[in-house]
VEXKOL-62273 format. One record per residue: x, y, z of N, C-alpha, C, CB in turn; chain; residue in three letters. Coordinates in steps of 0.001 Angstrom, whole numbers. Each point is the difference from the previous one (the first is absolute). Glycine has a CB too. Example, Ala and Ser with C-alpha at 12.3 -4.5 7.8 and 13.67 -1.06 7.14 Angstrom:
<pts>
+---------+---------+---------+---------+---------+---------+---------+---------+---------+---------+---------+---------+-------+-------+
|    n_c1 |    n_c2 |    n_c3 |   ca_c1 |   ca_c2 |   ca_c3 |    c_c1 |    c_c2 |    c_c3 |   cb_c1 |   cb_c2 |   cb_c3 | dokol | kolfi |
+---------+---------+---------+---------+---------+---------+---------+---------+---------+---------+---------+---------+-------+-------+
|   13190 |   -5690 |    7800 |    -890 |    1190 |       0 |     900 |    1200 |       0 |   -1892 |   -1173 |    1246 |     A |   ALA |
|    1542 |    2223 |   -1966 |     820 |    1190 |      60 |    -770 |    1090 |     730 |    1184 |    -628 |   -2145 |     A |   SER |
+---------+---------+---------+---------+---------+---------+---------+---------+---------+---------+---------+---------+-------+-------+
</pts>
This chain:
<pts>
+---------+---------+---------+---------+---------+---------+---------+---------+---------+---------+---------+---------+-------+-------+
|    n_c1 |    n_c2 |    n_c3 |   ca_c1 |   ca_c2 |   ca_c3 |    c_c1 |    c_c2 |    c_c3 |   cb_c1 |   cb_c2 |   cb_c3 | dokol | kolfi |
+---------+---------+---------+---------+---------+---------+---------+---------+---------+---------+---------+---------+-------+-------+
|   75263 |  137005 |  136735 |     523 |    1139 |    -707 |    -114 |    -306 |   -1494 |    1591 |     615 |    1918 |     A |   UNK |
|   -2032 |     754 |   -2474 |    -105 |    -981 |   -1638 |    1137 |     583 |   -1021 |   -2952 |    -308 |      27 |     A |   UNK |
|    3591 |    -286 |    -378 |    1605 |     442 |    -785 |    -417 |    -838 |   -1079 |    2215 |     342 |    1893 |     A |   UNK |
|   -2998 |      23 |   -3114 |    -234 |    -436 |   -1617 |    1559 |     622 |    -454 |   -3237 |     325 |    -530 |     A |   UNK |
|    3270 |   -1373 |    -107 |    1413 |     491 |    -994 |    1601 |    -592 |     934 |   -1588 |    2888 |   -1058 |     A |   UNK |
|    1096 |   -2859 |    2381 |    1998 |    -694 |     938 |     -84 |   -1308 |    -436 |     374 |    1159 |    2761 |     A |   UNK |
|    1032 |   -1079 |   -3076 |     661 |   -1703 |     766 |    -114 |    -164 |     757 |    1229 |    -373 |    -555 |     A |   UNK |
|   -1511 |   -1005 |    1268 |     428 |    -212 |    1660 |    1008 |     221 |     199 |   -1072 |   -1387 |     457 |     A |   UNK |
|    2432 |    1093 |   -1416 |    1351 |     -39 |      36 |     550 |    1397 |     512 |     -39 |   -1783 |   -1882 |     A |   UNK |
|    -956 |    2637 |    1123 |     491 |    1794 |     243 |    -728 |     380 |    1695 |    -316 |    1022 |   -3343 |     A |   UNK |
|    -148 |   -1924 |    4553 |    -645 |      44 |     444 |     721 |     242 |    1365 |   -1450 |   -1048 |   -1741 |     A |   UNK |
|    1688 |    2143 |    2856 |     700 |    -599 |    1134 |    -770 |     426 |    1069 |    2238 |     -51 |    -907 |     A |   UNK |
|   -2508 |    -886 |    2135 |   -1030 |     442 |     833 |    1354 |    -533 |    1377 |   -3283 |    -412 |   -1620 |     A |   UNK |
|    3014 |    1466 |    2391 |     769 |     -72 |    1328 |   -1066 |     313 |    1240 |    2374 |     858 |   -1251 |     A |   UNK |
|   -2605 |   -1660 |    2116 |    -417 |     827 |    1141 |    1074 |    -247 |    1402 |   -2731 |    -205 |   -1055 |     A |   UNK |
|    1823 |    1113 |    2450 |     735 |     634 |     879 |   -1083 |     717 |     381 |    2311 |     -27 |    -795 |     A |   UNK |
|   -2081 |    -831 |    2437 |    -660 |     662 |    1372 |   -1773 |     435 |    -889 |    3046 |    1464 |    1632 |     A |   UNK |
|   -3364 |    -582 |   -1651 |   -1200 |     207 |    -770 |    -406 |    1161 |   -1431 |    -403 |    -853 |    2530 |     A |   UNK |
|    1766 |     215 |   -3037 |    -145 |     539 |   -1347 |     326 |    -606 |   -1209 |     272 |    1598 |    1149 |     A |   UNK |
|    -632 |   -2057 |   -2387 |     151 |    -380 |    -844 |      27 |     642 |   -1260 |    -551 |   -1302 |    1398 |     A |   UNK |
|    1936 |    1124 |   -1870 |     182 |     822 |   -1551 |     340 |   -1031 |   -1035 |    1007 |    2254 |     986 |     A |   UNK |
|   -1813 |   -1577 |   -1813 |    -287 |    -944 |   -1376 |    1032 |     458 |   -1006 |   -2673 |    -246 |     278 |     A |   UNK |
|    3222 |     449 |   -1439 |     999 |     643 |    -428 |     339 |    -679 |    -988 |     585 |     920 |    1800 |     A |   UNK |
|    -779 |    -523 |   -3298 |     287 |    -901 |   -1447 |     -93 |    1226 |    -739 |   -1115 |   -2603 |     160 |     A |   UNK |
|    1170 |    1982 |   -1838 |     119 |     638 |   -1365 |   -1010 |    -467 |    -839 |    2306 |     220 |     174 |     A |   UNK |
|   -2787 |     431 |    -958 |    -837 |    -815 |   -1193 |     219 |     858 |    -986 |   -1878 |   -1153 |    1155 |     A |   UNK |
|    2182 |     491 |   -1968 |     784 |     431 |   -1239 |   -1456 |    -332 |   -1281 |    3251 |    -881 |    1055 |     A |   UNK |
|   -3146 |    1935 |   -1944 |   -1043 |    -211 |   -1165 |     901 |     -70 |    -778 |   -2030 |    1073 |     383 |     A |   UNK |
|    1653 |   -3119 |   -1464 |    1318 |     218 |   -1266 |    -641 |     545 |   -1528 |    1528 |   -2364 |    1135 |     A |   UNK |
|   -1659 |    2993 |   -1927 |    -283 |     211 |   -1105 |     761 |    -612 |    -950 |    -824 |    1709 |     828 |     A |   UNK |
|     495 |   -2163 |   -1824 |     705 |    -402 |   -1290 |     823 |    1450 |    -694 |   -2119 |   -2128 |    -453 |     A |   UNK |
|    3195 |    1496 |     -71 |     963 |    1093 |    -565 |   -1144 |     644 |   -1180 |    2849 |   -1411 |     408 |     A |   UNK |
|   -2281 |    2588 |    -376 |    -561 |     944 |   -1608 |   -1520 |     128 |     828 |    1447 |   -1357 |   -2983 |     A |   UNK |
|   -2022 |    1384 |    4054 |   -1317 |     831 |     251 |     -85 |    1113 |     359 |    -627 |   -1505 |     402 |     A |   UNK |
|    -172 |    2982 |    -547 |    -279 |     906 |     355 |   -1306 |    -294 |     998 |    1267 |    1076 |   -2072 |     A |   UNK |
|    -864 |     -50 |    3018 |   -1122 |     -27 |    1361 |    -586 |    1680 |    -329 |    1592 |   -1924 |    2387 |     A |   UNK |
|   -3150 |    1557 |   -2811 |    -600 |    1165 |     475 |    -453 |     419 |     915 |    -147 |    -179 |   -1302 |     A |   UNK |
|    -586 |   -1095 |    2488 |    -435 |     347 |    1384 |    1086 |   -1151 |     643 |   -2980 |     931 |    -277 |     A |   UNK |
|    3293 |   -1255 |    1085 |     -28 |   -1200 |    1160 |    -822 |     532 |    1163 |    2425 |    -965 |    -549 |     A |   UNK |
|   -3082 |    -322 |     946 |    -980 |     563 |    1107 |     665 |   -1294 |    1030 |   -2753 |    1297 |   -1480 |     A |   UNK |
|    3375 |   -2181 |    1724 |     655 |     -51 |    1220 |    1680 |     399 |      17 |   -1931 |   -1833 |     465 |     A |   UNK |
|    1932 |    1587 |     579 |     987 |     935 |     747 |    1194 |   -1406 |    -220 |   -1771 |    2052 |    2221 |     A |   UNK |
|    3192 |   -1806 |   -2115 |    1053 |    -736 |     662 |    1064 |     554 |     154 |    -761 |   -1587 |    -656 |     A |   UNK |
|    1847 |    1063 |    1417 |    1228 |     654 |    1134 |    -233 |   -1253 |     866 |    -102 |    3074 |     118 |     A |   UNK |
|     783 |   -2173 |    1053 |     448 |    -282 |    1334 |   -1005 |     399 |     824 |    2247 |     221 |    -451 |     A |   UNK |
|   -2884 |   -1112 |    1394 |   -1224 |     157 |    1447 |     307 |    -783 |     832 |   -1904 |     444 |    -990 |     A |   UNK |
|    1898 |     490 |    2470 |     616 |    -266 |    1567 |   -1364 |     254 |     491 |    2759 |     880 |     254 |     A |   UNK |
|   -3521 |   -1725 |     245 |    -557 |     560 |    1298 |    -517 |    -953 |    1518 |    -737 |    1683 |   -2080 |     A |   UNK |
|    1057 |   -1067 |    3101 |      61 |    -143 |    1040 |   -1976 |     -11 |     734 |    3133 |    1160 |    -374 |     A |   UNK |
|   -3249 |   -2583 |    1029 |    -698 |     152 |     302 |     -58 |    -350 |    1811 |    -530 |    -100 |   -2766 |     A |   UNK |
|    -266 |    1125 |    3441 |    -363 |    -131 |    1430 |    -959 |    -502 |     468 |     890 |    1398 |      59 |     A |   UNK |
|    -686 |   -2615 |     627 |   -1045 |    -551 |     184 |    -347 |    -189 |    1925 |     539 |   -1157 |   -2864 |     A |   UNK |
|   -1691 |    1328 |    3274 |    -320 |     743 |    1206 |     -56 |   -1119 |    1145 |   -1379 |    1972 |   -1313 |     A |   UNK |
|    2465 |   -3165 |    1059 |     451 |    -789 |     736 |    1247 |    -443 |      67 |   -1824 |    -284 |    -141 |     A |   UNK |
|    2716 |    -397 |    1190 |     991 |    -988 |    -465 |     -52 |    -892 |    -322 |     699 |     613 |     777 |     A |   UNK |
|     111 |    -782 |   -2277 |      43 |   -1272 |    -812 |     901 |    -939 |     348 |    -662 |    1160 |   -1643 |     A |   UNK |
|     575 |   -2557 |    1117 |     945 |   -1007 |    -119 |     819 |    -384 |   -1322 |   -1473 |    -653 |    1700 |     A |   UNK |
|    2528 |    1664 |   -1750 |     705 |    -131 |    -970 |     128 |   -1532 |    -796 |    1008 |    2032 |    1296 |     A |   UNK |
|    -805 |   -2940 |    -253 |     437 |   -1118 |    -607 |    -892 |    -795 |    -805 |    1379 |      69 |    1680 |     A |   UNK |
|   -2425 |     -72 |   -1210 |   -1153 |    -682 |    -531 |    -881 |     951 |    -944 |      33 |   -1491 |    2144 |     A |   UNK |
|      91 |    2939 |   -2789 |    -279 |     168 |    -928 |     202 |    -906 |   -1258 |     144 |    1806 |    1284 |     A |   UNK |
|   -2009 |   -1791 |   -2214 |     334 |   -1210 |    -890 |    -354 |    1642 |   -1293 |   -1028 |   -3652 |    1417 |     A |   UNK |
|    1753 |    2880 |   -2779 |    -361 |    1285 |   -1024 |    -326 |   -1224 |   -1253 |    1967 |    2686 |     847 |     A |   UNK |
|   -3370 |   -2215 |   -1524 |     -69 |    -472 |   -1354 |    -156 |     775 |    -706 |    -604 |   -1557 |     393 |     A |   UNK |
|     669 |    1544 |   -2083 |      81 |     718 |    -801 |    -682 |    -642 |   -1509 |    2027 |    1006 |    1616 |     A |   UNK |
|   -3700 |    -393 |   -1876 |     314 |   -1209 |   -1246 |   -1212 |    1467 |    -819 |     405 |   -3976 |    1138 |     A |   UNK |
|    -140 |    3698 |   -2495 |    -715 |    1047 |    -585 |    -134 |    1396 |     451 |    -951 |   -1789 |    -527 |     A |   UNK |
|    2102 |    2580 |     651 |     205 |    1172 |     295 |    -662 |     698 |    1891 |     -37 |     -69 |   -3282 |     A |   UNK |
|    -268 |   -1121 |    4102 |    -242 |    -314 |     987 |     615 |    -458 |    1203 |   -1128 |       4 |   -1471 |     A |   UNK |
|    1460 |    1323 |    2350 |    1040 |    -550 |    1197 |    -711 |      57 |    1162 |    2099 |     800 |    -917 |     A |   UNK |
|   -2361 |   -2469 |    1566 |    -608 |     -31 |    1180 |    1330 |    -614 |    1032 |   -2799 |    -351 |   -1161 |     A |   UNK |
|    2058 |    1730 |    2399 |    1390 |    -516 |     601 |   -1203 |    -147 |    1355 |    3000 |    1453 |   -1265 |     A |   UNK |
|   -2703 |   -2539 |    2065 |     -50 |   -1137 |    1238 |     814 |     652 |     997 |    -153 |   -2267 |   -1353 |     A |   UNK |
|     -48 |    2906 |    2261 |     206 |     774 |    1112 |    -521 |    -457 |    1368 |       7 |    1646 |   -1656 |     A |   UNK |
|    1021 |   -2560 |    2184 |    -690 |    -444 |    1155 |     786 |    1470 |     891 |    -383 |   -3405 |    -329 |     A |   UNK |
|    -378 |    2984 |    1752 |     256 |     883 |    1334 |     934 |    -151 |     947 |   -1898 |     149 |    -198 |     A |   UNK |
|    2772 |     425 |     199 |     663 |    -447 |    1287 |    -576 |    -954 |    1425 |     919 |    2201 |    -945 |     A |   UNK |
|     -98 |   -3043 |    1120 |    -772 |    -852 |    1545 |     -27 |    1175 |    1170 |    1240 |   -2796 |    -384 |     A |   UNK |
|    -452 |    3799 |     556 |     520 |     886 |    1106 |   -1237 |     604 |    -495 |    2846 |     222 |     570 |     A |   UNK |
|   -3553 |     277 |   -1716 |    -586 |    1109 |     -81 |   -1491 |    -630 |     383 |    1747 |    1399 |   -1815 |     A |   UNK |
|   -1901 |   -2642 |    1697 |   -1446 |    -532 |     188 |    -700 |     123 |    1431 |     714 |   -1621 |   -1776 |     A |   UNK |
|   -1959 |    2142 |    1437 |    -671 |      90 |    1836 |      30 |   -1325 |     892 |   -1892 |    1711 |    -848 |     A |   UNK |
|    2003 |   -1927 |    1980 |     425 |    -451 |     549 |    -923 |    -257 |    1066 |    1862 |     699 |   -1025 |     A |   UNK |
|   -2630 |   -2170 |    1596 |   -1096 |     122 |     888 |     359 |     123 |    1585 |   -1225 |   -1319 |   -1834 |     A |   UNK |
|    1215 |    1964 |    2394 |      44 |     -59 |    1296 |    -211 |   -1101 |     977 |    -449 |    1846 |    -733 |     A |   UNK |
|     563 |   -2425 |    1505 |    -416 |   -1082 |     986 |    -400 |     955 |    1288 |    1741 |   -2169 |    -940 |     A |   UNK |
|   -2998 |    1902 |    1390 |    -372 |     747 |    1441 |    -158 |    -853 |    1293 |   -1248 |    1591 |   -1428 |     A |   UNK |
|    2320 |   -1252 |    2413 |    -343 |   -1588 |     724 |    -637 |     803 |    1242 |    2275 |   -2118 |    -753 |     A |   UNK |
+---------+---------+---------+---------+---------+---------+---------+---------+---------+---------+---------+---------+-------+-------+
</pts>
């Protein structure tokens, strides 16, 4: 996910069963006494929820974050993995 401009600190990632929501702030600071004629990025508050078309393993989600760069490590549930048959 690419978030130029977050803290990691402003950063909260929760998952569950097979959804994951990401959810932070990024704040733009200006020096006192400037006038803005354009700003062309955006900041506030962003929630979003993502579905992903398996069951996950909450626990073992891994998350890094380095240069405005969030890679998140999503293993699979063991229950959800195919499973080989034995034919006797």
């Amino acid at each position: 996910v690419e978030m130029p401009g977050v803290n990691k600190d402003n950063l909260n990632i929760q998952a569950k069963e097979n959804t994951i929501r990401i959810a932070g702030q990024k704040s733009v600071d200006y020096p006192e006494n400037v006038s803005l004629h354009r700003r062309e990025r955006l900041s506030g508050n962003f929630d979003r929820t993502l579905v992903v078309p398996m069951q996950i393993d909450p626990d073992r989600i891994r998350a890094e974050y380095n240069d405005g760069l969030l890679a998140l490590y999503i293993p699979r549930a063991e229950k959800d993995k195919p499973r080989t048959i034995e034919i006797r």
